[in-house]
py3Dmol code that shows the C-alpha trace and the ligand (Angstrom):
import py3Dmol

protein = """\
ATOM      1  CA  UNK A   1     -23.133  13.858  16.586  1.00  0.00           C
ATOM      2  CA  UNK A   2     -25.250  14.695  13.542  1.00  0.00           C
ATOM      3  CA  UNK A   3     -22.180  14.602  11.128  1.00  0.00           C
ATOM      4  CA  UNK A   4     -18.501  14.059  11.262  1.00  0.00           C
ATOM      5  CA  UNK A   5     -18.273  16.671   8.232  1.00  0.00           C
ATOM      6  CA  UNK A   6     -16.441  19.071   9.588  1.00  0.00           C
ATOM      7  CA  UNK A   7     -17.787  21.342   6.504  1.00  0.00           C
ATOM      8  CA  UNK A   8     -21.296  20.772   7.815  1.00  0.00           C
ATOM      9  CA  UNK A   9     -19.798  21.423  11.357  1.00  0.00           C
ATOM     10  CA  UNK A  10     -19.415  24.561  13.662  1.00  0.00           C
ATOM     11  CA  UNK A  11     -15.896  25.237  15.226  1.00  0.00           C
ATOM     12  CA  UNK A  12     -17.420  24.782  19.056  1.00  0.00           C
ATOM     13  CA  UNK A  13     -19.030  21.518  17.761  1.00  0.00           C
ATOM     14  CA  UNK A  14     -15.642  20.554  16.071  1.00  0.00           C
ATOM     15  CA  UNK A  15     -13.776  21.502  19.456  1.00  0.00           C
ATOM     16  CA  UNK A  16     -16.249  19.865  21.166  1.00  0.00           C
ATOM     17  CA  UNK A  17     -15.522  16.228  19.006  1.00  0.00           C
ATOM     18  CA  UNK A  18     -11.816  16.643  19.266  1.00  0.00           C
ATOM     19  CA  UNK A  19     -12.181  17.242  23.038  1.00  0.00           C
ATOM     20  CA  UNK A  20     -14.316  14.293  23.193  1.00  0.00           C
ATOM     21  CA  UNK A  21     -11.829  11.533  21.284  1.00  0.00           C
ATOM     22  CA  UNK A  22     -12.559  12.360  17.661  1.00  0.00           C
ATOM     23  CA  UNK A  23      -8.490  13.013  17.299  1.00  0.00           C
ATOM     24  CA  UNK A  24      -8.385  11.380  13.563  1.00  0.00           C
ATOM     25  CA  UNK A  25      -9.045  13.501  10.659  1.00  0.00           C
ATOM     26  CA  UNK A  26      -9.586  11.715   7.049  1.00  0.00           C
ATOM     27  CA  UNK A  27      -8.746  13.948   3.662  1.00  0.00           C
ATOM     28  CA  UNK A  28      -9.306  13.080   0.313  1.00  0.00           C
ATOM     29  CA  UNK A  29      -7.221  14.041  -2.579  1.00  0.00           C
ATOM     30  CA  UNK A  30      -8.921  14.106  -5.877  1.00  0.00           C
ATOM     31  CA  UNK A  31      -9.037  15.768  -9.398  1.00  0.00           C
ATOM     32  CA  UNK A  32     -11.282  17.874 -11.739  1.00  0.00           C
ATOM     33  CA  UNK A  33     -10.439  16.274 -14.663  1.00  0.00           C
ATOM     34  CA  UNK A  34     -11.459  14.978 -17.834  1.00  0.00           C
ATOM     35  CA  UNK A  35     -13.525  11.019 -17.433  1.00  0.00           C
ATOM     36  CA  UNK A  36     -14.529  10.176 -21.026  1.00  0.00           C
ATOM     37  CA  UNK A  37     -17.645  11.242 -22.734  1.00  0.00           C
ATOM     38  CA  UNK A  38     -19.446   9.723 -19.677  1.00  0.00           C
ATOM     39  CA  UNK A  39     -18.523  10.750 -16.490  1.00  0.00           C
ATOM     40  CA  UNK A  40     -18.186  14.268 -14.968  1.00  0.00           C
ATOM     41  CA  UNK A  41     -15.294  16.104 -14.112  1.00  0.00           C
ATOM     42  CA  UNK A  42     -15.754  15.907 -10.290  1.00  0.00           C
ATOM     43  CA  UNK A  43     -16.036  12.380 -10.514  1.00  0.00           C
ATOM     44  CA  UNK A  44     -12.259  11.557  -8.687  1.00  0.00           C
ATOM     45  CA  UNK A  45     -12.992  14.188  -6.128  1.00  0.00           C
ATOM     46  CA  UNK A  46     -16.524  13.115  -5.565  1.00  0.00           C
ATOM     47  CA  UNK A  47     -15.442   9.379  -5.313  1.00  0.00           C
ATOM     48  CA  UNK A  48     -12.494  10.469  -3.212  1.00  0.00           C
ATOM     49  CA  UNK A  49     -14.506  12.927  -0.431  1.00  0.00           C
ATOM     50  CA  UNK A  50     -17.678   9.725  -0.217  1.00  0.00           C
ATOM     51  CA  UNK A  51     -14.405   7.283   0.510  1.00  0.00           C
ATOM     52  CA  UNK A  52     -13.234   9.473   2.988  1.00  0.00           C
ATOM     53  CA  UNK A  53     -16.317  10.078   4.711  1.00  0.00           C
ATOM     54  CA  UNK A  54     -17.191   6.383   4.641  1.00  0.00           C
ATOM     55  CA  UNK A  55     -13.545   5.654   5.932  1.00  0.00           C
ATOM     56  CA  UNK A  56     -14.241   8.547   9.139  1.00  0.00           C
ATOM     57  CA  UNK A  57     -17.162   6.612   9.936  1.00  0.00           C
ATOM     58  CA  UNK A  58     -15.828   3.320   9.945  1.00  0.00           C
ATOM     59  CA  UNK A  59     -12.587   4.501  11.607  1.00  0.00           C
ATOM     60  CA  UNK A  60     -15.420   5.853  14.672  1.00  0.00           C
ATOM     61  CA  UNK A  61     -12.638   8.611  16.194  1.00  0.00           C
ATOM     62  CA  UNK A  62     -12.629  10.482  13.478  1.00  0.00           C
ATOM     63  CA  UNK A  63     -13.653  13.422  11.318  1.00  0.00           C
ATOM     64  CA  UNK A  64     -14.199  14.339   7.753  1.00  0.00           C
ATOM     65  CA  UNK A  65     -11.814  17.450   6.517  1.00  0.00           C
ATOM     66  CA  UNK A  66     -13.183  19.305   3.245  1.00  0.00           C
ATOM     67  CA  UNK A  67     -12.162  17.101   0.408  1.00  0.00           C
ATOM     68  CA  UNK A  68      -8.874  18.445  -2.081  1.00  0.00           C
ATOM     69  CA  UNK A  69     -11.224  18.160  -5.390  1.00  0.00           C
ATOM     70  CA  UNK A  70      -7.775  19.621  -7.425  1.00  0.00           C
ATOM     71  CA  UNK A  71      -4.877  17.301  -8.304  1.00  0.00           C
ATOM     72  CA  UNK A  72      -2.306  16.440 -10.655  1.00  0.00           C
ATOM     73  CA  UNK A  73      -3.554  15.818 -14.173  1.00  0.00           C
ATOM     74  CA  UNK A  74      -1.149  17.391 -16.059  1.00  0.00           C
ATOM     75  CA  UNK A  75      -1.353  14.034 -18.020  1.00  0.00           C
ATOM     76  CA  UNK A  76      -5.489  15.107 -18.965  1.00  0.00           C
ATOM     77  CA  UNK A  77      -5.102  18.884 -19.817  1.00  0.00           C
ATOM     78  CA  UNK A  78      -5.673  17.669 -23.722  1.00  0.00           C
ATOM     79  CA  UNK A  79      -8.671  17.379 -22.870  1.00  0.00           C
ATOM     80  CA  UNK A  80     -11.122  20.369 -21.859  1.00  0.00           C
ATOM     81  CA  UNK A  81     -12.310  21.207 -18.619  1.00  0.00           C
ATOM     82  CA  UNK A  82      -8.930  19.410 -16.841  1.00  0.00           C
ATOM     83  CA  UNK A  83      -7.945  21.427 -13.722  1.00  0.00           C
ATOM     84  CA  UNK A  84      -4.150  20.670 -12.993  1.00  0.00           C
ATOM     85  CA  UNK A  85      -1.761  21.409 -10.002  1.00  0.00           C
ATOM     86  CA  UNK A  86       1.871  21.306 -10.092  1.00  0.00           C
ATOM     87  CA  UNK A  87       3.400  18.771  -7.218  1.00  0.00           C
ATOM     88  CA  UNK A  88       4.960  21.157  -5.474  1.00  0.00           C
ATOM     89  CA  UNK A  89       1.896  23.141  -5.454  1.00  0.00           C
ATOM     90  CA  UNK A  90      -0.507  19.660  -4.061  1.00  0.00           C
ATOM     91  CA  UNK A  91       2.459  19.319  -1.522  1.00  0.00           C
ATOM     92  CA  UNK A  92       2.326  22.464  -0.154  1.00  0.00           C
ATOM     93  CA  UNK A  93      -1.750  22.331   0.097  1.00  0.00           C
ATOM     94  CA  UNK A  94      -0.809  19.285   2.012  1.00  0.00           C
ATOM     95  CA  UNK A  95       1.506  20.484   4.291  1.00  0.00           C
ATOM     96  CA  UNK A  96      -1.201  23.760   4.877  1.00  0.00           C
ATOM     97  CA  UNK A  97      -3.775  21.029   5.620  1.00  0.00           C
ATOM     98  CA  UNK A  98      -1.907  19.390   8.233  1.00  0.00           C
ATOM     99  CA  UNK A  99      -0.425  22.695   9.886  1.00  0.00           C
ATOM    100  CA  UNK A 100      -3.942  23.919  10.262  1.00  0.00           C
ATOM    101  CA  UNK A 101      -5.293  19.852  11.270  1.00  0.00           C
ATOM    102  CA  UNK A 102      -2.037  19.655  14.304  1.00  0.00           C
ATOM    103  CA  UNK A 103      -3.130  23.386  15.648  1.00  0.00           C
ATOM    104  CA  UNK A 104      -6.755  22.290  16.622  1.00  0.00           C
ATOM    105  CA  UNK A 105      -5.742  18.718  18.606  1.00  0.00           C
ATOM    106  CA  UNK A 106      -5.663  16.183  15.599  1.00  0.00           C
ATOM    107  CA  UNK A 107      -3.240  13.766  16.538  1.00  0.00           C
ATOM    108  CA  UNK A 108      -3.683  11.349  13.551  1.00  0.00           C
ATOM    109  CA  UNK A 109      -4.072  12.709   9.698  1.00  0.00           C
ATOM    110  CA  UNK A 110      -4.984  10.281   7.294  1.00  0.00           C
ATOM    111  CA  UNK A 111      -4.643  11.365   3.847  1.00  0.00           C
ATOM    112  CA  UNK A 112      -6.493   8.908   0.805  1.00  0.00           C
ATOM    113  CA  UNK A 113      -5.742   9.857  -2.848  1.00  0.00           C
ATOM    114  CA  UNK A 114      -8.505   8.881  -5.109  1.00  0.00           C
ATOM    115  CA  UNK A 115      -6.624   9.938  -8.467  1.00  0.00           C
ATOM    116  CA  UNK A 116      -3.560   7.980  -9.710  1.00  0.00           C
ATOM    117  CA  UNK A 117      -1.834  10.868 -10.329  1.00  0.00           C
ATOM    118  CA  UNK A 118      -1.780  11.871  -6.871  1.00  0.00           C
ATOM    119  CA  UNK A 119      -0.147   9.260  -4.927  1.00  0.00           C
ATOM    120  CA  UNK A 120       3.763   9.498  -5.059  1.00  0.00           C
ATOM    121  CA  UNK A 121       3.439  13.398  -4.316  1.00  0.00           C
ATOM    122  CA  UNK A 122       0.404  12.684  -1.317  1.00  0.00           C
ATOM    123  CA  UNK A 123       3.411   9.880  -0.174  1.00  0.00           C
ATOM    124  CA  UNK A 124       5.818  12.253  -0.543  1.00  0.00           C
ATOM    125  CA  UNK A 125       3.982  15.050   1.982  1.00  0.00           C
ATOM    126  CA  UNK A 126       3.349  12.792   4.429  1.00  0.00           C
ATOM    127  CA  UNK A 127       7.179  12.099   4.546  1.00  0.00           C
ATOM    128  CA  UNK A 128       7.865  16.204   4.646  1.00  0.00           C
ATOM    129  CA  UNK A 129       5.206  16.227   7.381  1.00  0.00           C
ATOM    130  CA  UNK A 130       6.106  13.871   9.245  1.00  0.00           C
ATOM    131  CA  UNK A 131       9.459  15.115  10.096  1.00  0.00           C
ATOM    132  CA  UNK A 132       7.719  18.357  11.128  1.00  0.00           C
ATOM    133  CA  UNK A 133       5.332  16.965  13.405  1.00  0.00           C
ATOM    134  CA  UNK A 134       6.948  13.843  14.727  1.00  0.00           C
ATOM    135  CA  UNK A 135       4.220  13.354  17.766  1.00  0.00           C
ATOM    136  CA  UNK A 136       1.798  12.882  15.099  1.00  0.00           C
ATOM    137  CA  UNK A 137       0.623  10.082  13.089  1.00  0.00           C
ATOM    138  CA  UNK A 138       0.479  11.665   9.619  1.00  0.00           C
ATOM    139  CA  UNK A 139      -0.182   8.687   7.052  1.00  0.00           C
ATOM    140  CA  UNK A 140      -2.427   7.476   3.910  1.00  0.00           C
ATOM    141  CA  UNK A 141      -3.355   4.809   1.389  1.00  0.00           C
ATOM    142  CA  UNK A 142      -0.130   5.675  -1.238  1.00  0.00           C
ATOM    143  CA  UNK A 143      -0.115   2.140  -2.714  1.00  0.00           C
ATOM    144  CA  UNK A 144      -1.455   2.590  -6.593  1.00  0.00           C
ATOM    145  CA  UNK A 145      -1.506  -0.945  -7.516  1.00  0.00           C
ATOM    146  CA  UNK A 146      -2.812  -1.691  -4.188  1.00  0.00           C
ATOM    147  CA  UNK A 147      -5.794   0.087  -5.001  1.00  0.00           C
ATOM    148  CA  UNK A 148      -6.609  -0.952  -8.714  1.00  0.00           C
ATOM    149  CA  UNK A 149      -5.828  -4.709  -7.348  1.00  0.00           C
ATOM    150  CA  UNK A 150      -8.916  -3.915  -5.300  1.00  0.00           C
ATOM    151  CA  UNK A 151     -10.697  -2.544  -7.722  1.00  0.00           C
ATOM    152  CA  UNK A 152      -9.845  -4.651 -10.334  1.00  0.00           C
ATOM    153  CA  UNK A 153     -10.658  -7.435  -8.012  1.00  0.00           C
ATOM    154  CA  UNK A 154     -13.677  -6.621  -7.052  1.00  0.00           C
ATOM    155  CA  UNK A 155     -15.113  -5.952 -10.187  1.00  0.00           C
ATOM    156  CA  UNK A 156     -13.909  -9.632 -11.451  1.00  0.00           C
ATOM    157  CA  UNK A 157     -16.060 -11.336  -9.096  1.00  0.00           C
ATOM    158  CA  UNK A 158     -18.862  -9.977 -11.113  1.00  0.00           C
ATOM    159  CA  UNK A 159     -17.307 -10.970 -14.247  1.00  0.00           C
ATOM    160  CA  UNK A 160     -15.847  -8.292 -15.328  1.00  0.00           C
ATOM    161  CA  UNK A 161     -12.511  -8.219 -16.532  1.00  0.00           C
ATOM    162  CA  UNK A 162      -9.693  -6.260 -15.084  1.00  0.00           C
ATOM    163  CA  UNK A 163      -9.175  -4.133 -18.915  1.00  0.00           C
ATOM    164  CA  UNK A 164     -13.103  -3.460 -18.644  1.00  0.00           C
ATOM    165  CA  UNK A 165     -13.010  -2.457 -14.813  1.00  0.00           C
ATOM    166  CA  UNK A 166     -10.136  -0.252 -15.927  1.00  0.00           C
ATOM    167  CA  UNK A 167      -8.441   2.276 -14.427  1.00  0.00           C
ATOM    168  CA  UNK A 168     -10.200   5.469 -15.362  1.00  0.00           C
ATOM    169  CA  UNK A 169     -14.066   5.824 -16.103  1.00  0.00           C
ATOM    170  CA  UNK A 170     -13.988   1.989 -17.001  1.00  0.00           C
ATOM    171  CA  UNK A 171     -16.798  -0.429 -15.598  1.00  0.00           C
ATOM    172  CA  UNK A 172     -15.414   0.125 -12.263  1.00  0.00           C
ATOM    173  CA  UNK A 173     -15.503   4.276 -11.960  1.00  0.00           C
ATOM    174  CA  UNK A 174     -18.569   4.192 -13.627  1.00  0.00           C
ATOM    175  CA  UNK A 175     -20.496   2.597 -11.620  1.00  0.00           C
ATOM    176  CA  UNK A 176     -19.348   4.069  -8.149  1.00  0.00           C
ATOM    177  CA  UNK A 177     -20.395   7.322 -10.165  1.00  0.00           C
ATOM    178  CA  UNK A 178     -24.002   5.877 -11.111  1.00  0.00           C
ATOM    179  CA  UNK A 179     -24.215   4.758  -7.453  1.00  0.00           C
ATOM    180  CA  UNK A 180     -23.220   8.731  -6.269  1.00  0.00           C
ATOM    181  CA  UNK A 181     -24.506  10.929  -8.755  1.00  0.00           C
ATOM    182  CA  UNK A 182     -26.680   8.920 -11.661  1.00  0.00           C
ATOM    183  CA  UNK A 183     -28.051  12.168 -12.813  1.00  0.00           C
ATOM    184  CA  UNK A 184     -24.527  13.047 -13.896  1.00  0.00           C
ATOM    185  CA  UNK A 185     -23.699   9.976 -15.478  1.00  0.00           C
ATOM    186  CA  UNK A 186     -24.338  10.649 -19.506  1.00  0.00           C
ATOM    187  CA  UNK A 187     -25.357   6.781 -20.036  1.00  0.00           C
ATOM    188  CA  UNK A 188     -26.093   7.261 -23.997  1.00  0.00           C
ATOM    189  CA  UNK A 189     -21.972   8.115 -24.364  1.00  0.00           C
ATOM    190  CA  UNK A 190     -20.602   4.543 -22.894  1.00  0.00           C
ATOM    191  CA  UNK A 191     -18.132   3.198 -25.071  1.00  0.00           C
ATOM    192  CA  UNK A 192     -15.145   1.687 -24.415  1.00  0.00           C
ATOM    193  CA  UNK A 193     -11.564   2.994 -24.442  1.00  0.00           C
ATOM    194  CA  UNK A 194      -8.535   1.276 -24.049  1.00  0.00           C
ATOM    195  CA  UNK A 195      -8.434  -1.874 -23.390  1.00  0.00           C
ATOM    196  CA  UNK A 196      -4.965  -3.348 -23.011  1.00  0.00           C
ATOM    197  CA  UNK A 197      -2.866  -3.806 -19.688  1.00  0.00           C
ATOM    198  CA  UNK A 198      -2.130  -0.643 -18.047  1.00  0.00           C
ATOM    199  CA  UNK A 199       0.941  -2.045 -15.377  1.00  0.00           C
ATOM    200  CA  UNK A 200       4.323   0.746 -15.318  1.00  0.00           C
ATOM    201  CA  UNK A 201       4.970   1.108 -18.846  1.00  0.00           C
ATOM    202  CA  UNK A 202       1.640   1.909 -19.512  1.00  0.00           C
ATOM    203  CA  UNK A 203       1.701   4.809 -16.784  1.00  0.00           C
ATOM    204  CA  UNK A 204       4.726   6.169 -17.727  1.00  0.00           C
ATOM    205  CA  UNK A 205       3.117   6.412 -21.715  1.00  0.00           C
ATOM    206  CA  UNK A 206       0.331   8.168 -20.180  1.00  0.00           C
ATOM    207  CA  UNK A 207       2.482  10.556 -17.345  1.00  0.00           C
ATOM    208  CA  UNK A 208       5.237  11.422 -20.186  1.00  0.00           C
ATOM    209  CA  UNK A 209       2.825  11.845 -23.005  1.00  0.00           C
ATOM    210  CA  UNK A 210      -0.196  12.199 -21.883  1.00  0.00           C
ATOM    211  CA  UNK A 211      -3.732  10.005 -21.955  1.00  0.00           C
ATOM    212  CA  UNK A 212      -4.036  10.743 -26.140  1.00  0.00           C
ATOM    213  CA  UNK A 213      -1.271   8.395 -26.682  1.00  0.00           C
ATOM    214  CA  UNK A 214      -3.244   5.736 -25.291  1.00  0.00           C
ATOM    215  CA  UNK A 215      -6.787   6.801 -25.865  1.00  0.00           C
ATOM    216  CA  UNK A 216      -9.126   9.012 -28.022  1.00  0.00           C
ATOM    217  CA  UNK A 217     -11.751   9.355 -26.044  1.00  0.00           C
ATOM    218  CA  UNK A 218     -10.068   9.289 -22.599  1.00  0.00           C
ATOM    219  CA  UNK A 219     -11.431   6.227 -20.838  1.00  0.00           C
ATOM    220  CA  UNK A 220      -9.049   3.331 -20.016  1.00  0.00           C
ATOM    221  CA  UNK A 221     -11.493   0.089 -19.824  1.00  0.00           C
ATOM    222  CA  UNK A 222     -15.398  -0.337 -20.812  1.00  0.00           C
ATOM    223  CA  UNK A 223     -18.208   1.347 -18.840  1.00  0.00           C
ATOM    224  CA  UNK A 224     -20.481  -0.469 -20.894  1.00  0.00           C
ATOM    225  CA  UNK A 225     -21.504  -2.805 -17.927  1.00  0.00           C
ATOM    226  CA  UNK A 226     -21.461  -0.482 -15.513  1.00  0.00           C
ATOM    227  CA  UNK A 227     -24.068  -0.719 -12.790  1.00  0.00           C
ATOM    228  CA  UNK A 228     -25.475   1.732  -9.698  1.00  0.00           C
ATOM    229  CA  UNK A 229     -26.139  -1.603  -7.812  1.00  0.00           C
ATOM    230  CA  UNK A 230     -22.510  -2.625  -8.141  1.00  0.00           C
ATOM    231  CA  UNK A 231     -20.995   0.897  -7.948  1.00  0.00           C
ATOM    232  CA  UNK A 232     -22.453   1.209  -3.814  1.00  0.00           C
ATOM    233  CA  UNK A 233     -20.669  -2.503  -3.277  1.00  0.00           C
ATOM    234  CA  UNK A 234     -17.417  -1.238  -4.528  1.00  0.00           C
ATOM    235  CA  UNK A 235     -17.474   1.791  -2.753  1.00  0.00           C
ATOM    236  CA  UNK A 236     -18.526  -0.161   0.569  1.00  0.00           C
ATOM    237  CA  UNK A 237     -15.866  -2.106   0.268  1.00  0.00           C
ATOM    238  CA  UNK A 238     -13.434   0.199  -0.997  1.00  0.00           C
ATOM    239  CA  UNK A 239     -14.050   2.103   2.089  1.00  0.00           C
ATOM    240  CA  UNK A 240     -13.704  -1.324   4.531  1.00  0.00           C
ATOM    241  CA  UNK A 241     -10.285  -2.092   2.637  1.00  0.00           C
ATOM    242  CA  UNK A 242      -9.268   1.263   3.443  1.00  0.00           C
ATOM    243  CA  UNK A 243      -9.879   1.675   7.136  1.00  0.00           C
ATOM    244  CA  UNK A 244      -9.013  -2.089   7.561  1.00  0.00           C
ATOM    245  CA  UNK A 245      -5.503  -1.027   6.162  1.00  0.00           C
ATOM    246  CA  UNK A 246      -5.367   2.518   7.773  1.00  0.00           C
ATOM    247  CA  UNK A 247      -5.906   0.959  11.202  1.00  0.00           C
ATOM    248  CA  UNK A 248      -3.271  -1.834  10.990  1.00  0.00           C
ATOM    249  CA  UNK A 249      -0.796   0.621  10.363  1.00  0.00           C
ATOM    250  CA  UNK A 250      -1.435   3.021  12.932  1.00  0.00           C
ATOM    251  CA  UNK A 251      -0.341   0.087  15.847  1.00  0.00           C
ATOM    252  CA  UNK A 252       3.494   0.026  15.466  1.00  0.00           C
ATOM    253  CA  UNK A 253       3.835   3.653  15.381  1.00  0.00           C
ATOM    254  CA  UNK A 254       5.273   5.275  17.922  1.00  0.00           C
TER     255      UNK A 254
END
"""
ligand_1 = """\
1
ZN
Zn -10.996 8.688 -11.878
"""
view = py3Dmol.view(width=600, height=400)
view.addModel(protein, "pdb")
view.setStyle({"model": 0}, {"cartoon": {"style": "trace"}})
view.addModel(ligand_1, "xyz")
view.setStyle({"model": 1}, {"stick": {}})
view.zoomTo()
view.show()
């Protein structure tokens, strides 16, 4: 097979992969939303379809559905550009995605939010959709702290501290984006944003009031560091961490 895209595929091809084993199908959520002076708006949905597709490869049964590039970032609409769903709306999108993924022969949907603000509704479809298709394994990566652990993680073994890796368009975001699309990356704008904890209070601050009441300029932690280099490593094993986890749940199941 040339691709596991299914975006890049043709239906017979796609029947053809499904018929053959390929009974997995990876979807990432994302945003279009604000990412500081730096970073482009696509840059959650472009991190989140490169995860999936590196996850679908890794996974070897599946295939790549067309990434969700609109989320919940009600929380960003200060600032311009910030596309926003309501959670009802990204649950029904959800649901549609999986109705459409159980007709043609999936029999496992993995769904992997790569925007913060996605996760408890993404956790919360895969609940509803589960109880309407209980032969099939509908799951995801919903664990935010999970996730920025990694992240954060990751990112310290380079030296970097967990405030500067950050947990939007910091060190970290920055340089998966430099890694994915450098041309888009506006280098002479890095400057750094907040740069205090960011654990539950700080969430709620930012999901009642929105990102203003923590920063100006819309970047929790310091992109100043970022690096292309670095930015492939994280996603490489962002993507490992991911499949490693998807595939140890899918065992007990059923
Ligand atoms: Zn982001």
């Amino acid at each position: 097979m040339k691709t596991v895209r299914m975006e890049e595929m043709t239906w017979p091809q796609i029947k053809a992969a499904i018929a053959s084993g390929f009974t997995t199908a990876v979807v990432g959520v994302g945003s279009t939303e604000q990412h500081g002076p730096h970073l482009p708006t696509m840059t959650d949905a472009r991190i989140g379809d490169e995860l999936a597709h590196r996850v679908a490869l890794k996974l070897g049964n599946a295939l790549h559905a067309r990434t969700i590039a609109v989320g919940l970032s009600d929380h960003h609409l200060a600032f311009p550009g910030t596309l926003s769903l309501k959670p009802e709306t990204l649950q029904r999108i959800l649901r549609d995605y999986v109705d459409s993924l159980v007709r043609h022969g999936f029999t496992r949907i993995v769904f992997l939010p790569s925007h913060g603000g996605n996760f408890s509704t993404v956790q919360a479809a895969i609940e509803e959709a589960r109880e309407a298709h209980p032969r099939v394994e509908i799951t995801g990566y919903t664990d935010l702290f999970g996730l920025t652990g990694f992240l954060n993680s990751a990112s310290a073994e380079y030296g970097v501290t967990a405030e500067a890796s950050g947990a939007h368009a910091g060190e970290n975001e920055t340089s998966m984006m430099m890694a994915l699309e450098s041309d888009l990356v506006v280098t002479d704008e890095f400057a750094p944003g907040y740069l205090g904890p960011t654990g539950e209070n700080e969430l709620k601050i930012i999901f009642d009031k929105g990102m203003p009441a923590l920063t100006s300029n819309g970047v929790l932690g310091d992109p100043r560091t970022a690096s292309a280099e670095r930015g492939e490593t994280y996603l490489e094993r962002l993507a490992a961490f991911l499949a490693a986890e998807m595939e140890q749940r899918s065992a007990p199941r059923r």
